[in-house]
C-alpha positions in Angstrom: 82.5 85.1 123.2 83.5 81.7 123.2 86.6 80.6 125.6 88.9 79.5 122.6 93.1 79.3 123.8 94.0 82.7 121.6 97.5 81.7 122.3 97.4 78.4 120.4 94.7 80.1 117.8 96.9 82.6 117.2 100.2 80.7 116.4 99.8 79.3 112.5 99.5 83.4 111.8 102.2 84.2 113.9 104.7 81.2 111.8 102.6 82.9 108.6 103.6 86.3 109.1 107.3 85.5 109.8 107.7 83.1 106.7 106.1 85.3 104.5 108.8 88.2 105.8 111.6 85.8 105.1 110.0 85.0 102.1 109.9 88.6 100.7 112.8 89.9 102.0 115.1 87.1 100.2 112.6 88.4 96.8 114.0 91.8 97.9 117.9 90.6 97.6 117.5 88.6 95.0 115.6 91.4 92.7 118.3 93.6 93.8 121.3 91.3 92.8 119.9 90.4 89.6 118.4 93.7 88.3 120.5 95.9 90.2 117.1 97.5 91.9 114.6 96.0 94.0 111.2 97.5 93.6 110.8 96.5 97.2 112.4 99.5 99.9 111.4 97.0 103.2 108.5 94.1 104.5 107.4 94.6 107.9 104.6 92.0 109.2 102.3 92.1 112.3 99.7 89.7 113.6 96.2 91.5 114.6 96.1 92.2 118.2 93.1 90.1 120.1 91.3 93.1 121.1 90.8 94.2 117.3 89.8 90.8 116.0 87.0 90.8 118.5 86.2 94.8 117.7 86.5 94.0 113.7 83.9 90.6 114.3 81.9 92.2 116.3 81.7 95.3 114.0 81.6 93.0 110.7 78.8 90.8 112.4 81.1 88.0 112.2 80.3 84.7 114.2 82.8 83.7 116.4 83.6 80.5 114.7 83.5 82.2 111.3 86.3 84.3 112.1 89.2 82.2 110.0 87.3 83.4 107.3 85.5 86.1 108.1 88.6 88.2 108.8 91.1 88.2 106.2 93.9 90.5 108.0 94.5 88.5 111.4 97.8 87.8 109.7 99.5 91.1 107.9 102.6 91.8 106.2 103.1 95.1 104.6 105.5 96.2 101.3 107.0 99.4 101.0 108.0 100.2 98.0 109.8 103.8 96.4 107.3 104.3 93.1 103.5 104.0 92.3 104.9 101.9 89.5 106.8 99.5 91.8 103.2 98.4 93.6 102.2 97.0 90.3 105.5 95.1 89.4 105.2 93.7 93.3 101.5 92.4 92.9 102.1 90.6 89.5 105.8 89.3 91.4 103.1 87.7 93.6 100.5 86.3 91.4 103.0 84.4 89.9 104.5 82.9 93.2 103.2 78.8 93.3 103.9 79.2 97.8 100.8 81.2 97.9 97.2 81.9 96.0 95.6 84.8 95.6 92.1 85.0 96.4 91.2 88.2 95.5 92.5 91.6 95.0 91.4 95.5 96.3 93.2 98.5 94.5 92.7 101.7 96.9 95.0 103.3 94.2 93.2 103.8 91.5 89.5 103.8 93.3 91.2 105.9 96.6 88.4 106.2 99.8 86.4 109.2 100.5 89.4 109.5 103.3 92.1 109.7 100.9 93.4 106.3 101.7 95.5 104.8 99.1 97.2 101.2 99.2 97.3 98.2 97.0 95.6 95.1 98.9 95.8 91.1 98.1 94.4 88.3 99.7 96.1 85.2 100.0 96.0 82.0 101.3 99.3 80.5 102.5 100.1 77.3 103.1 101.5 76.7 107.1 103.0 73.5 108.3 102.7 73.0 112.0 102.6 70.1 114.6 99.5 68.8 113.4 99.5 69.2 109.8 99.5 71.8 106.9 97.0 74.7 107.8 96.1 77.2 105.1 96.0 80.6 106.8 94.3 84.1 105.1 97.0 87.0 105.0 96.7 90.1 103.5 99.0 92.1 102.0 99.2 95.6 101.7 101.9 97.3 98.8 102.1 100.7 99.1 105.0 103.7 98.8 106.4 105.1 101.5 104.4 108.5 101.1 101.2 106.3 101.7 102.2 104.3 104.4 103.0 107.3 106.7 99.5 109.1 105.8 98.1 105.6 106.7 100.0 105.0 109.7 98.6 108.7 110.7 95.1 108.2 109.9 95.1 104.5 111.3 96.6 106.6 115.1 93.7 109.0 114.8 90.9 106.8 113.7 92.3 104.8 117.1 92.2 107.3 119.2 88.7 108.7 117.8 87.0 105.2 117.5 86.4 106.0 113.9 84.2 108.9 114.6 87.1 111.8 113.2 85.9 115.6 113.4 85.6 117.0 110.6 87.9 119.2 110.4 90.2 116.9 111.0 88.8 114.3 108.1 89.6 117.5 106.0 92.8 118.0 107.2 93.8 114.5 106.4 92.5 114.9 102.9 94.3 117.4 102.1 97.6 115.5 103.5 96.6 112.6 101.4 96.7 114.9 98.1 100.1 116.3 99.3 101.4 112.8 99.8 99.7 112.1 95.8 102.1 115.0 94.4 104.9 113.9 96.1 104.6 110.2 94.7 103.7 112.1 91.3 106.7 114.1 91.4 109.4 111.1 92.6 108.0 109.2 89.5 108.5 112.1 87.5 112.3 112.0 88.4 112.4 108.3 88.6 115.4 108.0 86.4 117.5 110.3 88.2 117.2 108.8 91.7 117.4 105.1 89.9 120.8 106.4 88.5 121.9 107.8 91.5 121.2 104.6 93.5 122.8 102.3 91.6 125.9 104.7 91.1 125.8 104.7 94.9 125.4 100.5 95.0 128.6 100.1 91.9 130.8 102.2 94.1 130.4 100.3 97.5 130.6 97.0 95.7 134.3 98.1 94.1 135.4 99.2 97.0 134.0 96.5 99.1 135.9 94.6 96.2 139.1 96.4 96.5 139.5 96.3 99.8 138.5 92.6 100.0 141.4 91.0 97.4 143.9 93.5 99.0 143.4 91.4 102.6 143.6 88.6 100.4 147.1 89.6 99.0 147.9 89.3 102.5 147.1 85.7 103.0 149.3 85.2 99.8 152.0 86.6 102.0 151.9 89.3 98.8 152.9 91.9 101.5 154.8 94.7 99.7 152.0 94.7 96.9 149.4 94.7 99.3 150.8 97.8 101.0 151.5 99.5 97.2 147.7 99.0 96.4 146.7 99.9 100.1 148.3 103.1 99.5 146.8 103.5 96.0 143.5 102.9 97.1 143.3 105.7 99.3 144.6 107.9 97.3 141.8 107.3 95.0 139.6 107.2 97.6 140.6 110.6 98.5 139.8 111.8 95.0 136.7 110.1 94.6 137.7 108.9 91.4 135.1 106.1 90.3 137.1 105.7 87.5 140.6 104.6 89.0 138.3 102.2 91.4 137.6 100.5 89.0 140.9 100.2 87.1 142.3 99.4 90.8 139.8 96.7 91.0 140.8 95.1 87.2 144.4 95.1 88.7 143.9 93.5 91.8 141.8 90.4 90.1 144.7 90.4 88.0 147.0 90.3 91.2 144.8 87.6 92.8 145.0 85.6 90.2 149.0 85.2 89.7 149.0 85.0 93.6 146.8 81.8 93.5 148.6 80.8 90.2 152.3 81.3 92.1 150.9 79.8 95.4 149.5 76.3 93.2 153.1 75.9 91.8 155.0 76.2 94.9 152.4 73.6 96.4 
């Protein structure tokens, strides 16, 4: 082992791994303001712990001064997303990205391991500007659905605790949860629709009343009291009902409303 400073090794992947989080949470808003669904449910990101990079080289047969290249998961982010078919629409977002190339790609989704593992896995190498220069740093990125991240997140625990060497029974046991968790992906794309309806109903109603509720605080600071109070007490009423429709008639209105204030408040100025 050679007596490298891990801390300073360590700290290009560390700025990797929080830019590329940024970087795909902001893809994550913006797919979800333009489209009105983000294939994306959440990024989380981790750096590999010291202890594994030496266990990983030292399984791998990897030199110690190969290890920048040798191991191509010191920096990590992982992408949750709700559908099988949401992996694919994520990798191609990514091939096409100009901050970041992709080296190569491994598809545990359609060619699954003997353990049931499945997971979509790219390569890249991303560009880091520290103190001394740009660095290009190896990241891998893992796209998956929710249902495979928690058999992974169980298997990764008991391959920990086992050092790899799993009983038997328990390597069938975990197949068998790795099939359940297939079905269930299987079965929310086979009601894909629904749920996407019912999502974005959800999203349309909190932005009109977000809406509402905003321009009626706004009739306020027009001094627009006694309509401010009439559509106050029109809105919950409404609310009361849950009447989508009349939300959004209330929210036509109050535009409307907003607008003559600003108009009445421009001539007075």
């Amino acid at each position: 082992m050679d007596g490298r400073d891990w801390g300073k090794f360590l700290l290009p992947y560390e700025q990797a791994v929080e830019e590329l989080k940024v970087k795909f949470k902001t893809m994550r808003n913006e797919l979800k303001k333009r489209e009105e669904y983000s294939p994306i449910e959440f990024v989380t990101g981790r750096v590999k712990k010291i202890s594994s990079i030496l266990e990983k080289s030292r399984r791998l047969h990897i030199p110690m001064e190969d290890i920048e290249q040798g191991i191509e998961d010191i920096a990590g982010i992982r992408i949750m997303c709700q559908f099988v078919e949401d992996i694919r629409y994520v990798a191609q977002l990514i091939r096409n990205r100009k901050d970041m190339s992709v080296l190569y790609e491994k598809d545990y989704i359609t060619n699954f391991k003997d353990s049931g593992y499945r997971s979509f896995h790219m390569i890249v190498e991303y560009p880091v500007q520290t103190a001394l220069g740009q660095k290009l740093v190896l990241a891998e990125i893992q796209i998956r659905t929710l249902a495979m991240n928690f058999w992974a997140t169980i298997e990764h625990s008991l391959n920990y605790k086992f050092r790899d060497r799993l009983p038997e029974d328990v390597k069938e046991r975990l197949k068998k949860a790795a099939e359940a968790a297939f079905i269930l992906d299987n079965e929310m794309t086979s009601i894909r629709h629904e749920i996407l309806d019912a999502q974005r109903s959800f999203e349309d109603k909190s932005r009109i009343v977000q809406n509402c509720l905003t321009f009626i605080q706004e009739l306020y600071f027009y001094h627009q009291i006694h309509e401010a109070l009439q559509y106050q007490s029109r809105f919950n009423e409404i609310w009361e009902h849950e009447d989508l429709a009349g939300l959004r008639q209330l929210e036509e209105e109050l535009i409307q409303a907003i607008s003559d204030a600003k108009r009445s408040n421009s001539v007075k100025d």
